[in-house]
C-alpha positions in Angstrom: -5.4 -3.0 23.9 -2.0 -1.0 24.1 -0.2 -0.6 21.1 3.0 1.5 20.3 3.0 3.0 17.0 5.6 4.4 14.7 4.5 7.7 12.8 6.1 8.9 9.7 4.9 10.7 7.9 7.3 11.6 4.8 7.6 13.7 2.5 4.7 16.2 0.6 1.1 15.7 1.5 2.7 13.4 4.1 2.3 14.9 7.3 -1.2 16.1 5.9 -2.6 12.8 5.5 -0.7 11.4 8.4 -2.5 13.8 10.6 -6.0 12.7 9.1 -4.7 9.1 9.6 -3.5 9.5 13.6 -6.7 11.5 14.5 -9.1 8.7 13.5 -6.8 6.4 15.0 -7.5 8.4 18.4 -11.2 8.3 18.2 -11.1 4.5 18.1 -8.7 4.4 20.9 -11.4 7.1 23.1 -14.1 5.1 21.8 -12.9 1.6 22.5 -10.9 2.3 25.2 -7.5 1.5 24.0 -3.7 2.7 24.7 -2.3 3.9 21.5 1.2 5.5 22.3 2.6 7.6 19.0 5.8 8.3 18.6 7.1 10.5 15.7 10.1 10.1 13.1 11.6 11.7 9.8 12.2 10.1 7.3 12.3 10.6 3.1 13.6 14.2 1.9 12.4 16.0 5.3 15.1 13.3 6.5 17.6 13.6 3.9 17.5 17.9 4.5 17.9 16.9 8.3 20.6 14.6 8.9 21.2 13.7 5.5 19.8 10.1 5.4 16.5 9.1 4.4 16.0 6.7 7.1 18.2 7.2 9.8 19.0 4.8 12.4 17.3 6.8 15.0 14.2 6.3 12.8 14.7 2.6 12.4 15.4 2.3 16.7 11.9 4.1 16.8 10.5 1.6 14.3 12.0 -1.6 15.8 10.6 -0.6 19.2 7.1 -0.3 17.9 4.4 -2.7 17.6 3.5 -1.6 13.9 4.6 1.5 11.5 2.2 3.8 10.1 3.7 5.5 7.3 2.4 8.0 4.8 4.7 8.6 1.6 8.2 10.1 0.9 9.3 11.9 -2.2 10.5 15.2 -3.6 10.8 16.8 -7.0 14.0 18.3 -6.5 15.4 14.8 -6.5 12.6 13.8 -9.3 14.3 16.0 -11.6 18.1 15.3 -10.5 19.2 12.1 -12.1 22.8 13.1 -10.8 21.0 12.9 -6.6 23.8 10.2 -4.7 20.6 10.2 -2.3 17.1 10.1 -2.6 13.8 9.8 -0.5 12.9 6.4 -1.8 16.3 5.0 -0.7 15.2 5.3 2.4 12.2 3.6 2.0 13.9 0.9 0.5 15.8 0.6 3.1 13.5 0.5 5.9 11.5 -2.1 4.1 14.6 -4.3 4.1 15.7 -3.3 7.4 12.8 -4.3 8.6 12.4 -7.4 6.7 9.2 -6.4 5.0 8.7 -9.0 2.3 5.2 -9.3 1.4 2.6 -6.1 0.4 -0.8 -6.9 0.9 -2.7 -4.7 -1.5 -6.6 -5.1 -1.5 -7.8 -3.6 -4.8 -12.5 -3.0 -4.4 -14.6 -1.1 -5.5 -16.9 1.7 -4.2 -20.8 1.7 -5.5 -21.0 5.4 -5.5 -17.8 5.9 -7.0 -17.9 4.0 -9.8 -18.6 6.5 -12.5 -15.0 8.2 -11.4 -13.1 4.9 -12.7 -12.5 5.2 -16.7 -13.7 1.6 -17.0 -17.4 0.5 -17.8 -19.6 -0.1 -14.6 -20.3 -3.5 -15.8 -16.7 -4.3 -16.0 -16.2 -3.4 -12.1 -19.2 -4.5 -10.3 -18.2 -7.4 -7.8 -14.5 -6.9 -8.6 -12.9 -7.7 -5.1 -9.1 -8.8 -5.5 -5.4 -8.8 -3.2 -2.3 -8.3 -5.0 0.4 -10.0 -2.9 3.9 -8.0 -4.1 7.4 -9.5 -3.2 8.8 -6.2 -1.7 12.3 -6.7 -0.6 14.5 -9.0 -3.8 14.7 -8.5 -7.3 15.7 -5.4 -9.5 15.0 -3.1 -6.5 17.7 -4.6 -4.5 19.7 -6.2 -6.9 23.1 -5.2 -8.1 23.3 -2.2 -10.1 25.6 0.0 -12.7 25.2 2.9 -14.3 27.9 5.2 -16.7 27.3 7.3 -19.3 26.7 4.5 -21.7 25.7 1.6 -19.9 23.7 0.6 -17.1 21.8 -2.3 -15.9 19.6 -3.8 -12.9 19.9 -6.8 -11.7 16.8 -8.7 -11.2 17.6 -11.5 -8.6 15.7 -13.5 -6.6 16.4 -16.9 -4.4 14.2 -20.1 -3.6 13.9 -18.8 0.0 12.6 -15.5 -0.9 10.3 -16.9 -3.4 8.8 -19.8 -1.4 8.2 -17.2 2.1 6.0 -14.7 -0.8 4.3 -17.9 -2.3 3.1 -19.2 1.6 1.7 -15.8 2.2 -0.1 -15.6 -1.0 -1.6 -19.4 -1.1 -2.3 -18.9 2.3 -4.2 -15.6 1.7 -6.1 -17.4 -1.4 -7.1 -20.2 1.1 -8.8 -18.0 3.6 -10.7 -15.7 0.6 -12.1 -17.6 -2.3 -9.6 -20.2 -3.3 -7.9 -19.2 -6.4 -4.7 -17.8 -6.8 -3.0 -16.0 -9.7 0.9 -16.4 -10.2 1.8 -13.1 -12.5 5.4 -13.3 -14.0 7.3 -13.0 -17.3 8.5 -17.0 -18.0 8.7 -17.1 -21.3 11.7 -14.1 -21.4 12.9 -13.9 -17.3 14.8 -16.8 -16.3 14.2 -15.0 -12.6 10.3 -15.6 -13.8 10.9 -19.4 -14.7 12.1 -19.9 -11.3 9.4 -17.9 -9.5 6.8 -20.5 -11.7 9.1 -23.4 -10.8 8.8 -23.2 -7.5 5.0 -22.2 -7.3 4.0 -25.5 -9.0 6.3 -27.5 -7.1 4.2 -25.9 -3.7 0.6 -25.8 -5.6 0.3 -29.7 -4.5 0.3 -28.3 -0.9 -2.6 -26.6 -1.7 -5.0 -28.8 -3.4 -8.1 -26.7 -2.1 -6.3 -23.3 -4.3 -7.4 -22.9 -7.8 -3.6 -21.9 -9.1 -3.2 -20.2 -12.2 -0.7 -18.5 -13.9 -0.3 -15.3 -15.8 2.4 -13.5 -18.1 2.5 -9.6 -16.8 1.8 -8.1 -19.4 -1.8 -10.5 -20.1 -2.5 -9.5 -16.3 -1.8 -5.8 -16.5 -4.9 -6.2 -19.8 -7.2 -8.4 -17.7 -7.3 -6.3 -14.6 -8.2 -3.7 -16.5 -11.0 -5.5 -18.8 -12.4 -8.3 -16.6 -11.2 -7.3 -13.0 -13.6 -10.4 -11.6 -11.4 -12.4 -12.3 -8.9 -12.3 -9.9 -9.1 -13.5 -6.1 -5.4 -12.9 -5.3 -2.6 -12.1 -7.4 1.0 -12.7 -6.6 4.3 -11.1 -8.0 7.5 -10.2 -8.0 8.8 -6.6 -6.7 8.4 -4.7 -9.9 5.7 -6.3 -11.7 3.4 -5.7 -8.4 4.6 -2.4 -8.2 3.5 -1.3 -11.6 0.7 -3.3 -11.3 -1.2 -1.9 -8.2 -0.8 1.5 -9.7 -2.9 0.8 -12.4 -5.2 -0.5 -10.1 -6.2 2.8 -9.3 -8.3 2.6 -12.2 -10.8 0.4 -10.5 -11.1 2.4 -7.4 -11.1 5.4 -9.2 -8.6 7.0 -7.5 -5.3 6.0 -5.8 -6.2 8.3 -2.6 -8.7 5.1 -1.9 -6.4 2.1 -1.5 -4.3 1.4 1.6 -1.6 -1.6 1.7 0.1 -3.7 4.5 3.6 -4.5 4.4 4.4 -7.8 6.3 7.4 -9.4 7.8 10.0 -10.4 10.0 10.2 -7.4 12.2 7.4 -4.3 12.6 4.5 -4.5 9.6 3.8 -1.2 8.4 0.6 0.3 7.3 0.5 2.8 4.1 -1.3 4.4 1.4 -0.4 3.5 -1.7 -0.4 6.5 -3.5 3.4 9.0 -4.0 3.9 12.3 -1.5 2.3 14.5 -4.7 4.3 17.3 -3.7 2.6 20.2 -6.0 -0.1 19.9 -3.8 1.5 20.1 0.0 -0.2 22.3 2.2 -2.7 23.3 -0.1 -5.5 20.9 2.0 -6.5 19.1 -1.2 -5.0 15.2 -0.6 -7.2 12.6 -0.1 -6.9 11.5 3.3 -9.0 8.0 3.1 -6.1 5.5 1.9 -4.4 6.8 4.8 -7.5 6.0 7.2 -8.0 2.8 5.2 -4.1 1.9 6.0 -5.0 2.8 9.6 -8.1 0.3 9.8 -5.8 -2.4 8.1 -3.5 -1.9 11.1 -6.7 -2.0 13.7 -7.5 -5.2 12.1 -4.0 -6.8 12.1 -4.4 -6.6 15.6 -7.6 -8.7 15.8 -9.5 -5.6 16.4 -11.8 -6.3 13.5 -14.6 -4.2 15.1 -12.9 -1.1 15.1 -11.8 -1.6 11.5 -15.1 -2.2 11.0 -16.2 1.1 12.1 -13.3 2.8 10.5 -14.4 1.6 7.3 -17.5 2.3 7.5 -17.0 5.9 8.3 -15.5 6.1 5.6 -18.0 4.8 3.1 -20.6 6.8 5.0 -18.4 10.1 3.9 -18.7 9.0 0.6 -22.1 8.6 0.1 -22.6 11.8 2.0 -20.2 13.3 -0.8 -18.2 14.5 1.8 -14.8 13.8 -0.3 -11.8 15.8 -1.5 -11.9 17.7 -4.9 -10.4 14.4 -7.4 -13.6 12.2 -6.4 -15.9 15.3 -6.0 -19.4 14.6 -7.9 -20.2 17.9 -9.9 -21.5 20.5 -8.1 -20.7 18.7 -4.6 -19.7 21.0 -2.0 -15.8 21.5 -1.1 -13.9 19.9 1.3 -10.7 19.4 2.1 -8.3 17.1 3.7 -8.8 18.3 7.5 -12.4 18.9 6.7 -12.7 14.7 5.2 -10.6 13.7 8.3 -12.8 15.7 10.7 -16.3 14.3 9.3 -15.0 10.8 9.7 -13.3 11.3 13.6 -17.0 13.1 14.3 -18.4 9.9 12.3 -16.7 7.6 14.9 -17.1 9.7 18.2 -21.4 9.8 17.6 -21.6 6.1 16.5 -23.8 3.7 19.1 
């Protein structure tokens, strides 16, 4: 297969990962015989301290003309600590998500067996816990209309019956094709945004007969993810809600440098860890490269090329129970390895399989 792919890699640990990320991504290509074409972009601070926009238009022309995006992070603490910043790295990713008409974030949330005593939760609360949070990604507060003075300011959290209906497809669809039960998160008894969102959901559950449909206020779900994590098959939710609520589904994994994400839509998807550009730690060799590699196996298997995200993943779980991980997931005592070192055990993983 040929395939033309978008490479940003941000901000921070960015272009650490992404390097990880691209170099696994060329060992399945050797190893499979595929055309992967990469093509480069800024965007995020590095963009911002370039041209001054955090995602240029020559960004977005290289975007467009790709068949997916993989993306690593954006961020910087000299705009972290400026509230006063007229621009800032996650404008632009913002804006290349609605650009690109990125509406739906596919989130898989598992767990690893030999990397269950990192999570602060009790083995026998995670065992089996397998779940996709579906996040609306382009409406609501994000995007809405905002104000701010020096005594007032507000976000608007807006959202239409197109918008909702499109995430609501994707998400009943995704419940179908897993194990039939889908969980509607939102705020109904306080968000009138919320009552709509729940509106419309039970007006389409009829659609789906074969779904289990249930529905959740936030803050319940953000407890029982954390305390019975089995639970849940698929979760959908609106833009901020799934935002706070696949960080704290870290805690399953035991560590956000494990979980990828896909960002579907109407133009190029887009492949990325989920985890911030941790700048403290850039160019120090100490990010966790695997959400990144996970994010590039989602893209593999976007493309139908489920044996190669196959492989992908299992290199990676083979590096984990080889202890071959970066210092946050380290078992005590392990031996040290860092970013390049992680990425090169998993390319070497892929070249020598059969």
């Amino acid at each position: 297969m040929k395939l033309k792919i978008a490479v940003l890699p941000g901000d921070g640990i960015g272009p650490e990962i992404m390097r990880e990320g691209v170099a696994v991504m060329k060992a399945v290509a050797n190893k499979f015989n595929h055309d992967f074409c990469f093509e480069e972009a800024i965007c995020g601070a590095h963009a911002i301290d370039t041209v001054g926009d955090p995602y240029p238009a020559a960004t977005h022309d290289v975007c467009m003309r790709a068949d997916a995006v993989l993306f690593a992070a954006v961020g910087d603490l000299r705009f972290d600590n400026d509230p006063t910043a007229k621009v800032r790295p996650e404008t632009g990713l913002l804006a290349m998500r609605k650009q690109l008409g990125l509406f739906a974030n596919i989130r898989p949330v598992a767990t690893f067996p030999c990397l269950l005593h990192k999570s602060p939760l009790k083995d026998e609360l995670l065992r089996g816990a397998d779940f996709v949070v579906i996040r609306e990604l382009t409406g609501g507060m994000y995007f809405g209309e905002k104000y701010q003075d020096n005594d007032r300011a507000y976000d608007t959290d807006l959202y239409t019956r197109p918008e909702i209906e499109r995430i609501l497809k994707v998400a009943f669809q995704m419940a179908r094709g897993r194990r039939r039960h889908l969980t509607v998160v939102d705020k109904a008894n306080v968000l009138a945004s919320s009552r709509l969102w729940r509106q419309i959901a039970k007006e389409m559950e009829p659609l789906y007969p074969d779904v289990h449909t249930d529905y959740m206020f936030i803050d319940n779900a953000s407890m029982r993810v954390l305390t019975e994590p089995t639970f849940f098959d698929v979760i959908v939710t609106e833009n901020t809600f799934g935002d706070i609520l696949t960080d704290e589904t870290s805690c399953i994994t035991g560590s956000m440098g494990l979980q990828p994400s896909a960002s579907l839509g109407e133009h190029t998807p887009l492949f990325e860890p989920v985890h911030g550009s941790w700048p403290q730690a850039a160019g120090q060799n100490l990010a966790n490269p695997l959400a990144q590699i996970l994010s590039a196996a989602m893209l593999l298997e976007h493309f139908g090329l489920k044996t190669e995200g196959a492989l992908v993943r299992e290199a990676v779980n083979a590096s984990l129970d080889a202890n071959v991980r970066t210092p946050e997931i380290q078992v005590e005592g392990g031996a040290k390895y860092g970013t390049r070192e992680v990425g090169q055990w998993i390319v070497d993983y892929i070249e020598k399989s059969k």
